[in-house]
C-alpha positions as CSV (number, residue, x, y, z in Angstrom):
1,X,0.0,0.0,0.0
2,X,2.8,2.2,0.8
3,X,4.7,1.7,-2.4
4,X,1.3,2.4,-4.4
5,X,1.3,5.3,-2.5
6,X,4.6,7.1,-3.5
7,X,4.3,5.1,-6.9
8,X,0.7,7.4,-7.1
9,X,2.8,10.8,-6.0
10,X,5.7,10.4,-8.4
11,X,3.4,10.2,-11.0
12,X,1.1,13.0,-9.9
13,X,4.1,15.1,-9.7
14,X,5.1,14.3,-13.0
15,X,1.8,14.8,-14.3
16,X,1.7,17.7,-12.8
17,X,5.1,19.4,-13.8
18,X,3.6,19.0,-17.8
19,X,0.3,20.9,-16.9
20,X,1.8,23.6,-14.8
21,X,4.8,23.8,-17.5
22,X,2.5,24.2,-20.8
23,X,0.7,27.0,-19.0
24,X,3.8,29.2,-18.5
25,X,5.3,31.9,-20.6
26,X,8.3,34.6,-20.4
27,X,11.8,34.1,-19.8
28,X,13.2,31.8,-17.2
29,X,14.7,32.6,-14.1
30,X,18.9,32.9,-14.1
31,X,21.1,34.6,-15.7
32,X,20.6,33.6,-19.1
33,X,18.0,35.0,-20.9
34,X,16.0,32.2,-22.2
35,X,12.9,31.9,-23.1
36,X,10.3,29.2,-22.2
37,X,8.9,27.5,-24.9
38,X,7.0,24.6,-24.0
39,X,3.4,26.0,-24.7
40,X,4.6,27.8,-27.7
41,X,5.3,24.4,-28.9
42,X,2.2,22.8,-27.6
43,X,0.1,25.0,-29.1
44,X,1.6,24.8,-32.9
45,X,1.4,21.1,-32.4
46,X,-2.2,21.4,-32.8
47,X,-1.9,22.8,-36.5
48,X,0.6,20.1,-37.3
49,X,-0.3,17.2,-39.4
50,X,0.3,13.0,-38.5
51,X,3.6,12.0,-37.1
52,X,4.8,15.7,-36.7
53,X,1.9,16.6,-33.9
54,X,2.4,13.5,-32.0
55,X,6.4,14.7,-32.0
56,X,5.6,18.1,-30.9
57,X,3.0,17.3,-28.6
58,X,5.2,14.9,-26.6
59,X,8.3,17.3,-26.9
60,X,6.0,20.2,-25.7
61,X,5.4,18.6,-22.5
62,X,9.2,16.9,-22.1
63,X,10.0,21.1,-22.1
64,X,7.3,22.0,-20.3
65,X,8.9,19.8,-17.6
66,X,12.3,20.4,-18.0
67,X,11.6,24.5,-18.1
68,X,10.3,24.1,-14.7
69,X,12.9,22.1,-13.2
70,X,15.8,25.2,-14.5
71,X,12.9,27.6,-12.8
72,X,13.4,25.7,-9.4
73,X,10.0,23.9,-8.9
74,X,10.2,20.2,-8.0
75,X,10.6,17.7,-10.9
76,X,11.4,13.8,-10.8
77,X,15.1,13.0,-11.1
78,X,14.4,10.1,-13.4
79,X,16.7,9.0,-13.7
80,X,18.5,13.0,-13.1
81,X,17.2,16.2,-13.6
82,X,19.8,16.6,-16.4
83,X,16.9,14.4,-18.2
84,X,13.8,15.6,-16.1
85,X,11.3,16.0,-19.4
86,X,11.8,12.9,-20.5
87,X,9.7,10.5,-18.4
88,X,7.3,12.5,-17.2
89,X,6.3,13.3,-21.1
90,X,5.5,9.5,-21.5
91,X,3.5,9.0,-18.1
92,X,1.6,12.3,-19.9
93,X,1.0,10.1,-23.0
94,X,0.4,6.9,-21.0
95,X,-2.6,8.5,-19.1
96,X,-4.4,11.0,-21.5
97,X,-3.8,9.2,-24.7
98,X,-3.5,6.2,-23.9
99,X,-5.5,5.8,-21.0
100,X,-3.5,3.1,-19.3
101,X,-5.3,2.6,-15.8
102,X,-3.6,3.5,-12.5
103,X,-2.1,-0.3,-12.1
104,X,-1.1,0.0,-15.6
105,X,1.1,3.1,-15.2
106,X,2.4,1.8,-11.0
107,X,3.7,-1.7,-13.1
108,X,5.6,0.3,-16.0
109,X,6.9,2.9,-13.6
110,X,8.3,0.1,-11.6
111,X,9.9,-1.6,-15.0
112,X,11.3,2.2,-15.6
113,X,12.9,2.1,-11.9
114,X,14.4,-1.6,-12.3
115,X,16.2,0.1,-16.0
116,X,17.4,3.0,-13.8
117,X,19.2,0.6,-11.4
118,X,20.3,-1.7,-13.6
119,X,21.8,1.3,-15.4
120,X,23.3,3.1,-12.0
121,X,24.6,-0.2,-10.8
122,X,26.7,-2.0,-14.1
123,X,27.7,2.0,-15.5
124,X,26.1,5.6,-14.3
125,X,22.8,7.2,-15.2
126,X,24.3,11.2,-14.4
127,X,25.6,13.3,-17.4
128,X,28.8,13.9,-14.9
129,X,29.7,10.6,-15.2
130,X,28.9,9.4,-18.9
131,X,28.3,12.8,-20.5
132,X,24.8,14.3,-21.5
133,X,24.2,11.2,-24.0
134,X,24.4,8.4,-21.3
135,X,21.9,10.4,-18.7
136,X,19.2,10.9,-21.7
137,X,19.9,7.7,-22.9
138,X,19.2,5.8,-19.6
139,X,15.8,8.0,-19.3
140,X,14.8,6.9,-23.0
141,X,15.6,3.3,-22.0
142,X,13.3,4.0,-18.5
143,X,10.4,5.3,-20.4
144,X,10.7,2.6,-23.2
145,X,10.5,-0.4,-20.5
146,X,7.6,1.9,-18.8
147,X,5.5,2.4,-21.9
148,X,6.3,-1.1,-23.1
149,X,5.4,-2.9,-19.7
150,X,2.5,-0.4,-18.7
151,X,1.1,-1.5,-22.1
152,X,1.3,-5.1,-21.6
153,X,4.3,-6.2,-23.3
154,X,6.4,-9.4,-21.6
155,X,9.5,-9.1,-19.5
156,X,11.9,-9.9,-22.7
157,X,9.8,-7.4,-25.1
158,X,10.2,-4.6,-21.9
159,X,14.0,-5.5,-22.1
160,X,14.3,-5.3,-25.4
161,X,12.7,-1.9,-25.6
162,X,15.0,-1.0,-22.9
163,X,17.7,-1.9,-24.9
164,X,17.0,-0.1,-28.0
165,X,16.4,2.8,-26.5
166,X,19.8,3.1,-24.7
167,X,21.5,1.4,-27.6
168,X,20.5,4.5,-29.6
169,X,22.3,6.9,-27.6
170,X,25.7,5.0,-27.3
171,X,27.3,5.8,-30.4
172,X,26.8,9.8,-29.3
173,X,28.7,9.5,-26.7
């Protein structure tokens, strides 16, 4: 019951970190002058045709999250904040797309967390260690297990998604 519990708020937050992010305009806090963009993005996406709304839709609320982690509100660290969009924008997809129910999206985020540790445990999941490729490259591999398993797929399919995912990033490095 517990670990539905915090299962329930790390996706809540998530959730939560897209809507509050594709709300939000201006220019970010810091020293930098750079301006959000996320809703910008969003709101194109709904002009766009096929494959190319689906991209910008997701990207839209990847940034939407990752805009408010560099603004100092709470994000996910999954697997870092170096990569804070990136599963959050799935869990997005999983539940208003796709609908997945509430066990649906507790099971996948638990295949996403057993691909972070494999990841942290046999090599590193922080850009610090294996540069800005490996970090994004273990959150791809986390969301791929979590969509796959959330959507019903076996333990070797989950894996194999995984794999992909990260295999796609190594030659970047």
């Amino acid at each position: 019951k517990e670990i539905f519990a915090h299962l329930d708020l790390i996706l809540k937050t998530m959730e939560n970190g897209v809507n509050q992010g594709l709300r939000e305009e201006g220019i970010l806090p810091g020293p930098f002058e750079m301006h959000r963009k996320a809703k910008r993005i969003y709101l194109r996406s709904k002009k766009a045709k096929g494959g190319d709304r689906f991209i910008e839709e997701v990207s839209s609320y990847a940034l939407a999250v990752s805009e408010g982690n560099a603004a100092g509100r709470l994000a996910v660290t999954a697997p870092s904040l170096g990569s804070a969009g990136t599963m959050p924008a799935i869990v997005y997809v999983m539940k208003n797309r796709l609908k997945l129910s509430r066990d649906a999206m507790r099971k996948g985020i638990l295949a996403a967390g057993l691909v972070g540790f494999l990841c942290k445990n046999n090599a590193a999941i922080a850009g610090a260690e294996v540069g800005c490729q490996g970090e994004i490259g273990v959150a791809s591999a986390m969301a791929a297990a979590m969509l796959a398993y959330a959507t019903g797929a076996s333990l070797e399919a989950t894996e194999t998604a995984a794999t992909i995912a990260l295999e796609h990033h190594l030659g970047m490095s």
